[in-house]
Backbone as JSON Lines, residues from 0, in Angstrom:
{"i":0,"aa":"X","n":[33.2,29.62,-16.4],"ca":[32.94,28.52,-17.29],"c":[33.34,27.2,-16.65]}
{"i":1,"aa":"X","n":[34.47,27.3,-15.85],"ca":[35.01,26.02,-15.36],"c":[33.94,25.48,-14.19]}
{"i":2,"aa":"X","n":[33.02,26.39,-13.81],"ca":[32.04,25.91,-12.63],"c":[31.13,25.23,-13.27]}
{"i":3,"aa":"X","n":[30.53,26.01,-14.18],"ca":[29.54,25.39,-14.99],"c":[30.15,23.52,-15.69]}
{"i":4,"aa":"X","n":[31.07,23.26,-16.1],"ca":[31.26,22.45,-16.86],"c":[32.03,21.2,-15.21]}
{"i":5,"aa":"X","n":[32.15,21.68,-14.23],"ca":[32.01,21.12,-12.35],"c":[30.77,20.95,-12.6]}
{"i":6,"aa":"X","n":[29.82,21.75,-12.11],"ca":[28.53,21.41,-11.94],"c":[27.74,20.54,-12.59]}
{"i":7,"aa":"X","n":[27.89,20.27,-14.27],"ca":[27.59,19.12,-14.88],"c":[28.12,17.96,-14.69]}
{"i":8,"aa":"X","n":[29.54,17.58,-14.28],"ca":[30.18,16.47,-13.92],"c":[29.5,15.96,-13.01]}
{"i":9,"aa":"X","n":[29.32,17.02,-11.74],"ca":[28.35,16.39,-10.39],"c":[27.47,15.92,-10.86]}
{"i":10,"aa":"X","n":[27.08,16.57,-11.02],"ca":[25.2,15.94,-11.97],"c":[25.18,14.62,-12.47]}
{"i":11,"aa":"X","n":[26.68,14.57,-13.73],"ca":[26.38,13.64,-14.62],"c":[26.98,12.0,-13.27]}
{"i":12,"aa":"X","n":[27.62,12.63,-12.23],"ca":[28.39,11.5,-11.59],"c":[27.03,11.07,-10.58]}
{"i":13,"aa":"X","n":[25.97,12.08,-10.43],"ca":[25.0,11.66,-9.23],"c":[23.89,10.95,-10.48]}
{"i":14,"aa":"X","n":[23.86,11.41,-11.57],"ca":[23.12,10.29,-12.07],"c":[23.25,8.75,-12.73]}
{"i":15,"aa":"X","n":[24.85,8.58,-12.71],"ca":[25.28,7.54,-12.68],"c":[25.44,6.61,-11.81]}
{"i":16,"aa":"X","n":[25.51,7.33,-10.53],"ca":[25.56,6.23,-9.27],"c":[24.18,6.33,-9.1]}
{"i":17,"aa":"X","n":[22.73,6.81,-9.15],"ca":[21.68,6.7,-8.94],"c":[21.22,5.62,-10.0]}
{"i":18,"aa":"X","n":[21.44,5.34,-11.17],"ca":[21.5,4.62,-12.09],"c":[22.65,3.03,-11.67]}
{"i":19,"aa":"X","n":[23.26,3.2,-11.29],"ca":[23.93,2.31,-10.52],"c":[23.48,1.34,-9.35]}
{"i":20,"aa":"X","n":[23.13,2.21,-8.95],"ca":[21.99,1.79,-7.54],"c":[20.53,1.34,-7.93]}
{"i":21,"aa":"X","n":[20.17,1.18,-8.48],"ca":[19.21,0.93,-9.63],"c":[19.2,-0.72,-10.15]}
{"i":22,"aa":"X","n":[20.08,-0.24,-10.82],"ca":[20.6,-1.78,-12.03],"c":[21.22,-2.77,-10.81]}
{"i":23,"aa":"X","n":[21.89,-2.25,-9.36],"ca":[22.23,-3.06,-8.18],"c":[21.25,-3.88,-7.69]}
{"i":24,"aa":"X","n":[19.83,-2.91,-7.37],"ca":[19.12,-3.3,-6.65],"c":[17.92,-4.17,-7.47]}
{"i":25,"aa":"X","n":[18.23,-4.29,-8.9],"ca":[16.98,-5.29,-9.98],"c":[18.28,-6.72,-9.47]}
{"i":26,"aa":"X","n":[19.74,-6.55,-9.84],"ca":[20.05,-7.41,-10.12],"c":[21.34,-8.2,-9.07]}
{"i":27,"aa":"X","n":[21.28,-7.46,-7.82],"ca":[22.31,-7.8,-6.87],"c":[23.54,-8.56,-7.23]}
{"i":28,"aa":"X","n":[24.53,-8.28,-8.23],"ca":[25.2,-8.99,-9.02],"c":[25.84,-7.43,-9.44]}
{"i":29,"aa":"X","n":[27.03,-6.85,-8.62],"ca":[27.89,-6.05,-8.9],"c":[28.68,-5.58,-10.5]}
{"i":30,"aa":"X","n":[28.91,-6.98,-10.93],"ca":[29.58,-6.86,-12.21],"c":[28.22,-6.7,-13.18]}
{"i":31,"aa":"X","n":[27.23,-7.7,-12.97],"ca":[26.22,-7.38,-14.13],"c":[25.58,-5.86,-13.66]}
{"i":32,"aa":"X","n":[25.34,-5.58,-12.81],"ca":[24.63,-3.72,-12.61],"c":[25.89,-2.98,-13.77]}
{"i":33,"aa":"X","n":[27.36,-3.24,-13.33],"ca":[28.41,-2.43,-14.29],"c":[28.13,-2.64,-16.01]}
{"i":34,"aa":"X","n":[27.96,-3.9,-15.97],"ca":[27.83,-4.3,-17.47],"c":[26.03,-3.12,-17.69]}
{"i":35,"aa":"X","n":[25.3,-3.55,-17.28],"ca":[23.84,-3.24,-17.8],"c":[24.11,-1.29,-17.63]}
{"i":36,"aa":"X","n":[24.74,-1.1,-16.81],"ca":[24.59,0.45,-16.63],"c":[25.59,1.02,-17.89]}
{"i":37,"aa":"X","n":[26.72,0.25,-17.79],"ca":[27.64,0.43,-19.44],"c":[26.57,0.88,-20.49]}
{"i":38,"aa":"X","n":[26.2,-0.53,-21.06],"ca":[25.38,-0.68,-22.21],"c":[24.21,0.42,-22.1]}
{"i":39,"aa":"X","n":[23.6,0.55,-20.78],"ca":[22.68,1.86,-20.99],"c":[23.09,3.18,-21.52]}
{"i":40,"aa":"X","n":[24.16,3.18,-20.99],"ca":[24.56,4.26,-21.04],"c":[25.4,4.67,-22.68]}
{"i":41,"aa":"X","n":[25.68,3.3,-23.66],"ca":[26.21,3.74,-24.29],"c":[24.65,3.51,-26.2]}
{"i":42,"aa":"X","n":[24.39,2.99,-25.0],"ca":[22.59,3.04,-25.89],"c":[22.24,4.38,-25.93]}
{"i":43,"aa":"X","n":[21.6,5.08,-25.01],"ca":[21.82,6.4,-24.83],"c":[22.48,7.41,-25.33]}
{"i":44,"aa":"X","n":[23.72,7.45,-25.64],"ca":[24.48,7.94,-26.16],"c":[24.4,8.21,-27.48]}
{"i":45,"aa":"X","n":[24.38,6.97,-27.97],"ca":[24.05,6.66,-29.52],"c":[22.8,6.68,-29.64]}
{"i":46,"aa":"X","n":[21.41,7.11,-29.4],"ca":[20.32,7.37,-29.75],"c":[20.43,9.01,-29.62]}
{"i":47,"aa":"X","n":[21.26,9.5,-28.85],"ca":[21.41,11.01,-28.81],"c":[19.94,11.51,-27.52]}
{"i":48,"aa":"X","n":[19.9,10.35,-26.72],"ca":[19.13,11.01,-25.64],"c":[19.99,11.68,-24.3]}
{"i":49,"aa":"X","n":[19.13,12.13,-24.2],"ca":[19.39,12.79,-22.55],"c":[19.9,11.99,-21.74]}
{"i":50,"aa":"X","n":[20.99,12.4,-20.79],"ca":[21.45,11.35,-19.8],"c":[21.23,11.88,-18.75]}
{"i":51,"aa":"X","n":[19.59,11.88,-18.55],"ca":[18.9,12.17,-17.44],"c":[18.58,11.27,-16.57]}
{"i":52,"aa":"X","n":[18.07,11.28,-15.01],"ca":[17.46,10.04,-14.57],"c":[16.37,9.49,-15.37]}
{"i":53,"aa":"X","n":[15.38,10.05,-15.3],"ca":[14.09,9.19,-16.52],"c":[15.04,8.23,-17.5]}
{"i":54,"aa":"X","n":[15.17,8.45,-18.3],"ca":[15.68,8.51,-19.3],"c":[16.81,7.2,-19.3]}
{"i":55,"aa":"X","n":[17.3,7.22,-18.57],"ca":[18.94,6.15,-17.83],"c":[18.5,5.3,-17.65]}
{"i":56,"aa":"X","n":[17.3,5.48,-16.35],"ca":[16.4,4.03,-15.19],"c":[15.86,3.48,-16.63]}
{"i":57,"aa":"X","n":[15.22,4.18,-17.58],"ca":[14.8,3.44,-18.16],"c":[15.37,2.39,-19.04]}
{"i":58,"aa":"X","n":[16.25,3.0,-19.33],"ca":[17.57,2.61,-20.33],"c":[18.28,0.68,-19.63]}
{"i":59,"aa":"X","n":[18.34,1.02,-18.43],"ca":[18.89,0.13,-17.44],"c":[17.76,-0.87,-17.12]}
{"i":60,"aa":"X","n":[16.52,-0.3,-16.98],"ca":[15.44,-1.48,-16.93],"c":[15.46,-2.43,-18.22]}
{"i":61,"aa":"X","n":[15.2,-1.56,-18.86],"ca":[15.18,-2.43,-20.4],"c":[16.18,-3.41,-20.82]}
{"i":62,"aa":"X","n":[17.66,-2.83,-20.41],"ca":[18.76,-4.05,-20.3],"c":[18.39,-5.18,-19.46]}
{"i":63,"aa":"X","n":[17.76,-5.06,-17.89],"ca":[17.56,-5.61,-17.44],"c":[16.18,-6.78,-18.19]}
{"i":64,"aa":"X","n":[15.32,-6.13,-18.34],"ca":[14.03,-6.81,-19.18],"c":[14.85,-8.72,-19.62]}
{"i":65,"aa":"X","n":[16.09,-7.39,-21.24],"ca":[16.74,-8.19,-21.95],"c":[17.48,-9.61,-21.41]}
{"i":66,"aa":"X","n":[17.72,-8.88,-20.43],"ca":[19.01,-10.09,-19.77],"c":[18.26,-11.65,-19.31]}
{"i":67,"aa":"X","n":[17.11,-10.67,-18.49],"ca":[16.01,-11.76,-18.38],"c":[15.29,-13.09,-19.08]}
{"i":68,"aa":"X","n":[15.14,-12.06,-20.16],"ca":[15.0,-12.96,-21.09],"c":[15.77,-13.76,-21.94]}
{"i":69,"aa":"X","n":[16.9,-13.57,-22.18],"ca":[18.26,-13.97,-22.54],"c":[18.89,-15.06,-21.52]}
{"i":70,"aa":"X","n":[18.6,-15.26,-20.66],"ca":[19.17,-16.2,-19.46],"c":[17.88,-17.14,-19.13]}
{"i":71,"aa":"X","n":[16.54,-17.12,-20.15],"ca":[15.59,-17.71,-19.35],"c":[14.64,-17.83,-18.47]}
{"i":72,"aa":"X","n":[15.08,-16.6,-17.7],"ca":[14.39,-16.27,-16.34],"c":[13.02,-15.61,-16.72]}
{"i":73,"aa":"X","n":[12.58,-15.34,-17.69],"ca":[10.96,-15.44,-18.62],"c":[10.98,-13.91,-17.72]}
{"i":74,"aa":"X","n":[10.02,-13.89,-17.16],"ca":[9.11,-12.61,-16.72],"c":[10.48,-12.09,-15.83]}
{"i":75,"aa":"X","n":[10.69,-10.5,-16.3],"ca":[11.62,-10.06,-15.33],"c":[11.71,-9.84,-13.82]}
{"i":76,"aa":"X","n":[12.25,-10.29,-12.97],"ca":[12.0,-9.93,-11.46],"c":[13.46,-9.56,-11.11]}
{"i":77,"aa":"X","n":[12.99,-9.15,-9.34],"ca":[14.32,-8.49,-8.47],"c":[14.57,-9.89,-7.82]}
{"i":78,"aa":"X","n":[15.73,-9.79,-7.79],"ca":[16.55,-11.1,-7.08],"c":[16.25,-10.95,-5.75]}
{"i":79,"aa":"X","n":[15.73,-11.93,-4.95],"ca":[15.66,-11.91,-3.41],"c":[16.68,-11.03,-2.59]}
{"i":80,"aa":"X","n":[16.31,-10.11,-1.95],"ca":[17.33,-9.7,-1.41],"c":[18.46,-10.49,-0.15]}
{"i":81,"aa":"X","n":[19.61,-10.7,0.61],"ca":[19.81,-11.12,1.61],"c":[20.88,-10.32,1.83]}
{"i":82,"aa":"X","n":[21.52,-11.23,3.0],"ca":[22.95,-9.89,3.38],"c":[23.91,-9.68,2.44]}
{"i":83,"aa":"X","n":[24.28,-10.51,1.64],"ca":[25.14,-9.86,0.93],"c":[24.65,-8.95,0.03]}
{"i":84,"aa":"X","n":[23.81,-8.87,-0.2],"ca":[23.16,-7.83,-1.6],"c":[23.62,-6.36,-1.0]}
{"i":85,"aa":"X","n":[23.61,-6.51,0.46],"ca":[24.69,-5.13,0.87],"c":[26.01,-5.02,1.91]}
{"i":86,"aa":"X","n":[26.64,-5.42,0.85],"ca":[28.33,-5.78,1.94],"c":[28.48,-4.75,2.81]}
{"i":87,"aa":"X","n":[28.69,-3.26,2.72],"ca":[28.67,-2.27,3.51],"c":[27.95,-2.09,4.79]}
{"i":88,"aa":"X","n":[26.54,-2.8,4.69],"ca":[25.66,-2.93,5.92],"c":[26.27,-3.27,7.45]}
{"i":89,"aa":"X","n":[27.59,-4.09,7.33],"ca":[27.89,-4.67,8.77],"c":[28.56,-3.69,9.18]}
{"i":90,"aa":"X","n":[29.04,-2.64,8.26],"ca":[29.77,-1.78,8.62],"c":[29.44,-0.26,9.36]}
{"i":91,"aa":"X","n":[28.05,-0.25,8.66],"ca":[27.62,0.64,9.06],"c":[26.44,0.85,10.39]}
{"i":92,"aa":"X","n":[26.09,-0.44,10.69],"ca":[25.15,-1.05,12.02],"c":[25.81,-1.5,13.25]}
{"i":93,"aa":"X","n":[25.39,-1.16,14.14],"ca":[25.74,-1.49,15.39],"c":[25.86,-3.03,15.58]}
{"i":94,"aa":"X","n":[25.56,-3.38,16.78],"ca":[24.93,-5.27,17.05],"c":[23.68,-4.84,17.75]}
{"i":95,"aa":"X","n":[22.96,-3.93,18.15],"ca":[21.4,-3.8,18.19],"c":[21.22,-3.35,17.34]}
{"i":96,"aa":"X","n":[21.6,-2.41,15.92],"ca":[20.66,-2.12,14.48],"c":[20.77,-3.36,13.72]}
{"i":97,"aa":"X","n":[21.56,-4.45,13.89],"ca":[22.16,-5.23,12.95],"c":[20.9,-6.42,12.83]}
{"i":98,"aa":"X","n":[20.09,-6.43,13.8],"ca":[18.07,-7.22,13.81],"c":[17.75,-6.4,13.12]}
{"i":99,"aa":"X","n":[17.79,-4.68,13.23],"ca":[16.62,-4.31,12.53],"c":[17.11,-3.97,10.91]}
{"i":100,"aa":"X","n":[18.14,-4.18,10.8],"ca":[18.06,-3.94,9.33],"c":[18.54,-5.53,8.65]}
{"i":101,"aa":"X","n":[18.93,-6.84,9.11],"ca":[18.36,-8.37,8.6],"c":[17.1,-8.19,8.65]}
{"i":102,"aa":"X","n":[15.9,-7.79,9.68],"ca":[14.35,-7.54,9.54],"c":[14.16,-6.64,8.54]}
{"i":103,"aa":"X","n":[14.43,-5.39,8.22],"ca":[14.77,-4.69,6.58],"c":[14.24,-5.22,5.74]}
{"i":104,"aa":"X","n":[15.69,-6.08,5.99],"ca":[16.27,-7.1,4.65],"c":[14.73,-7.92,4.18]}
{"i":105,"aa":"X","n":[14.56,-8.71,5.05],"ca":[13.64,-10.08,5.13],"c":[12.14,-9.16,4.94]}
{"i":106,"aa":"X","n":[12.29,-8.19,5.38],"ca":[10.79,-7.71,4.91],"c":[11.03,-7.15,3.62]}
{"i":107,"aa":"X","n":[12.02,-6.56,2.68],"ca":[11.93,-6.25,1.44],"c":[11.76,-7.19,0.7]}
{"i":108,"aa":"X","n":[12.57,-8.48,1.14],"ca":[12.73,-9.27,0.33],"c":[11.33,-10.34,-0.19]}
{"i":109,"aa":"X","n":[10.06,-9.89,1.2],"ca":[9.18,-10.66,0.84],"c":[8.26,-9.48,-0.41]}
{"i":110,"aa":"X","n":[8.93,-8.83,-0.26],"ca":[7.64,-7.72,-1.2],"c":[7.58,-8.42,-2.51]}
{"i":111,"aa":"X","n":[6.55,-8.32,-3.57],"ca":[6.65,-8.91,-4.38],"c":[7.43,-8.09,-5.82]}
{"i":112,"aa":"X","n":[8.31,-8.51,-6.67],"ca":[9.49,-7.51,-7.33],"c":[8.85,-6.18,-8.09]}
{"i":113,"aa":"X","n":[7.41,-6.28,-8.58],"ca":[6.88,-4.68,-9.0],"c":[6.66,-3.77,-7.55]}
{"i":114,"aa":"X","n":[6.85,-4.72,-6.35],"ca":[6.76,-3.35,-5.19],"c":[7.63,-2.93,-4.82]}
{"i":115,"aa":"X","n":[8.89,-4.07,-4.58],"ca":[10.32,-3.74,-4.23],"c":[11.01,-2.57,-4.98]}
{"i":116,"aa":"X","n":[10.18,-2.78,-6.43],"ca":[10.79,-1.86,-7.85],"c":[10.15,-0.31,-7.13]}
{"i":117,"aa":"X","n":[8.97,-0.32,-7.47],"ca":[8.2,0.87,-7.03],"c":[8.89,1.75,-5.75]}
{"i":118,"aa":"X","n":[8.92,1.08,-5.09],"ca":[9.81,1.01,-3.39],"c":[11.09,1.71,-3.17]}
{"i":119,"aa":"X","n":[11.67,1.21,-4.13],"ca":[13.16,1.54,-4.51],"c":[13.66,2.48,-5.02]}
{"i":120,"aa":"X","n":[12.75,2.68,-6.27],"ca":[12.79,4.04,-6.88],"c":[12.41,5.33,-6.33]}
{"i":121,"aa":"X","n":[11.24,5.29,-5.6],"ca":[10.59,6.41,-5.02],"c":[11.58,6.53,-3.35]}
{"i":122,"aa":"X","n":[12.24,5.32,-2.89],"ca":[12.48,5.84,-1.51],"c":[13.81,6.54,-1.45]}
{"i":123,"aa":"X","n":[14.67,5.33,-2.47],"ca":[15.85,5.3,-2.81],"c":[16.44,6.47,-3.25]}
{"i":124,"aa":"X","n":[15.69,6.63,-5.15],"ca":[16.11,7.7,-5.5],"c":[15.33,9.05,-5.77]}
{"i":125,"aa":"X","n":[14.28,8.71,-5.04],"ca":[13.54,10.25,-4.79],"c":[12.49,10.29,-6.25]}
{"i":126,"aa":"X","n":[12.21,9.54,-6.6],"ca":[11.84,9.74,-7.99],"c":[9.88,9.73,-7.91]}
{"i":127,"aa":"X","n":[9.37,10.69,-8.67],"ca":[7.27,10.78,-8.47],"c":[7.15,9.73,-8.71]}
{"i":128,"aa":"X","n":[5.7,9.15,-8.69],"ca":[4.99,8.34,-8.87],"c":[5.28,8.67,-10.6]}
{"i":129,"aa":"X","n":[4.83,9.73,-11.23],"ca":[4.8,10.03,-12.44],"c":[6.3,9.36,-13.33]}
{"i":130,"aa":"X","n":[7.36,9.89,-12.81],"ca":[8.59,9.25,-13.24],"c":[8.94,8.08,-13.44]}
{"i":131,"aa":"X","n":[8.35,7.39,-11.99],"ca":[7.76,5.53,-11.99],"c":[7.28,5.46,-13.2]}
{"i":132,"aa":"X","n":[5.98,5.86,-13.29],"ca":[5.49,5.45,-14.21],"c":[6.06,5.35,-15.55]}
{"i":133,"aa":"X","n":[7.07,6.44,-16.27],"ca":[7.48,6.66,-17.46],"c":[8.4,5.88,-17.69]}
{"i":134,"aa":"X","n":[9.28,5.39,-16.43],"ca":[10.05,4.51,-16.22],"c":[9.46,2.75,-16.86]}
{"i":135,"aa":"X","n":[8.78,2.78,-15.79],"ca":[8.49,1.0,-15.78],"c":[7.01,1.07,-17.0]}
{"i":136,"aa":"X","n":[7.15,1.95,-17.4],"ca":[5.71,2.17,-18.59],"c":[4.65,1.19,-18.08]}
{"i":137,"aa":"X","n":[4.0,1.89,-16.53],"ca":[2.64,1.39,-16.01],"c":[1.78,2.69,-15.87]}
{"i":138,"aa":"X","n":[0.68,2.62,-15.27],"ca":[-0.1,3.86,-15.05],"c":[0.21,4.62,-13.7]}
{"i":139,"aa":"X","n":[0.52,5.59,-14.04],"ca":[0.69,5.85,-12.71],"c":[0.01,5.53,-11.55]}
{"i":140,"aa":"X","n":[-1.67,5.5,-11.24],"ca":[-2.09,4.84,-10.75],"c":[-1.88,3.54,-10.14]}
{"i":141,"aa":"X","n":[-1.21,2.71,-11.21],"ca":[-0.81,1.05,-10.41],"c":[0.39,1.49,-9.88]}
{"i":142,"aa":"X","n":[1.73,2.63,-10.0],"ca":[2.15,2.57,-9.69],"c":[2.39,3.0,-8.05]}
{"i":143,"aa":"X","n":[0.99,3.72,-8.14],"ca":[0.95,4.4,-6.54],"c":[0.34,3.28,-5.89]}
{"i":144,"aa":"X","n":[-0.31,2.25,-5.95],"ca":[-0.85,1.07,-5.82],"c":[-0.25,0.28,-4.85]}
{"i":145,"aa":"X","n":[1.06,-0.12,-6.24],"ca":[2.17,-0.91,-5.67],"c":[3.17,-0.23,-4.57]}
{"i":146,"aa":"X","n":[3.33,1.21,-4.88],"ca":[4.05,1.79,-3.82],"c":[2.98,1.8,-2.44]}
{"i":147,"aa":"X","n":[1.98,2.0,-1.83],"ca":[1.48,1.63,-0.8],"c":[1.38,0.78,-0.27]}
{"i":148,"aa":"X","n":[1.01,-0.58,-1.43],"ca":[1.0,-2.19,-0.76],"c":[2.57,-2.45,-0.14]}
{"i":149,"aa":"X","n":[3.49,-1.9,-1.24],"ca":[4.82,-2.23,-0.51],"c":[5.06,-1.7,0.68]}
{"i":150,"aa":"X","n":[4.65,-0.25,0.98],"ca":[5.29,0.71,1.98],"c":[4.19,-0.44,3.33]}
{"i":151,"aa":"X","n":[2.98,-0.53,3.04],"ca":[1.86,-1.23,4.06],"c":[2.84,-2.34,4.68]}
{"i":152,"aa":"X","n":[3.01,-3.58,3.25],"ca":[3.7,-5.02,3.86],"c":[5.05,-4.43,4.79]}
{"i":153,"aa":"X","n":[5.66,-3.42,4.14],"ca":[6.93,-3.76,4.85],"c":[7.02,-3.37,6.46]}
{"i":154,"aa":"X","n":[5.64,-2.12,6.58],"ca":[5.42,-1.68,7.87],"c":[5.0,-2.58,8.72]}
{"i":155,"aa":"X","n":[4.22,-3.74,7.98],"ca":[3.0,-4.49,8.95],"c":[4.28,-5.92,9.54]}
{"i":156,"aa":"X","n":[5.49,-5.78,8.44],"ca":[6.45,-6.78,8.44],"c":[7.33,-6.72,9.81]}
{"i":157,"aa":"X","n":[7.53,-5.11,9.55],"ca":[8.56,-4.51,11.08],"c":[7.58,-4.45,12.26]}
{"i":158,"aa":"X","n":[6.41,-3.76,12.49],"ca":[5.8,-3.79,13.75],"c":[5.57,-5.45,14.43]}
{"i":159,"aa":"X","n":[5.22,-6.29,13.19],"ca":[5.26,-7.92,13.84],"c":[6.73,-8.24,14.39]}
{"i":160,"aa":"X","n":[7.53,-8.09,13.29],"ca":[8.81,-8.64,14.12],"c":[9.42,-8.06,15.16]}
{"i":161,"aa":"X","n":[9.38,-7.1,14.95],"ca":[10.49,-6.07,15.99],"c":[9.33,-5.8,17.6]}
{"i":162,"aa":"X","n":[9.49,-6.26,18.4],"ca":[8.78,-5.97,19.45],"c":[9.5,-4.34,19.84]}
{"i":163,"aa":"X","n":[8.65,-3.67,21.05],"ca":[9.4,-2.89,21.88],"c":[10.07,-3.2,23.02]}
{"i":164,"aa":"X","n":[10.77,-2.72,23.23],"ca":[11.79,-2.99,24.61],"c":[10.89,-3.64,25.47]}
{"i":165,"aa":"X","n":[10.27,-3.14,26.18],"ca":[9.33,-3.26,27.22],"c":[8.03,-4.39,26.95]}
{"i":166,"aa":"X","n":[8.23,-5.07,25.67],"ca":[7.83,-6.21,25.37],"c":[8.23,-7.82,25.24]}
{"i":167,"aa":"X","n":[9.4,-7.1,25.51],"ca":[10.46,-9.0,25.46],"c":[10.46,-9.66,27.34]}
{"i":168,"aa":"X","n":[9.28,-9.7,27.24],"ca":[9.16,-10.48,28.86],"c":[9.24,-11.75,28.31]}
């Protein structure tokens, strides 16, 4: 019994930091992802839903929606990305990965925020096109859309910038 009631903790702790990572990456603002993933989570709770991924992302978008609109910022979007949006990054890159993931950076950041979204979800947290969809309530269709135009720009973003070795004459 004690494995079983382990095994849900994992679960419930990998869908909180996936949900975390989420509400990080709409709103690069550490304390507001904590606040919006709170309130999802205690929305959730009190509606007596599932504290599943579906179910959470969506929970956390919708805070997000709110906040949006509550601060003004009219139509919801993802905050530009730059280096700080990931403090850990210097830590984990060399000084030759440390171009290609500022180039990353600068190519996510030009995506436009329904691709970055699309992008994020599916690369990030593994999630179908279908799940997208139930999530951000689009068709699945636009959502495979936006996930190609994004995956296209960001490829067409790195092969321009990043030369090969044997190209920096």
């Amino acid at each position: 019994m004690a494995d079983r009631s382990n095994g849900s903790q994992s679960t419930l702790r990998e869908t909180l930091l996936v949900a975390y990572r989420y509400a990080l990456a709409l709103t690069h603002d550490e304390w507001l992802a904590n606040d919006m993933l709170g309130d999802a989570c205690l929305s959730v709770l009190r509606a007596g839903g599932p504290l599943d991924n579906a179910y959470l992302l969506k929970a956390v978008r919708s805070r997000f929606i709110d906040h949006c609109r509550r601060t003004g910022d009219g139509r919801p979007r993802v905050v530009p990305l730059n280096g700080e949006a990931c403090p850990s990054r210097s830590e984990r890159t060399t000084h030759g990965d440390a171009d290609h993931a500022t180039t990353l950076d600068e190519a996510l950041a030009a995506l436009r925020p329904e691709e970055r979204e699309v992008l994020f979800l599916h690369a990030v947290t593994g999630l179908t096109a279908k799940e997208i969809a139930t999530i951000s309530d689009q068709p699945r269709s636009t959502v495979l859309s936006l996930l190609q135009r994004g995956r296209n720009k960001v490829r067409q973003r790195m092969q321009t910038t990043l030369k090969p070795v044997g190209d920096q004459g």
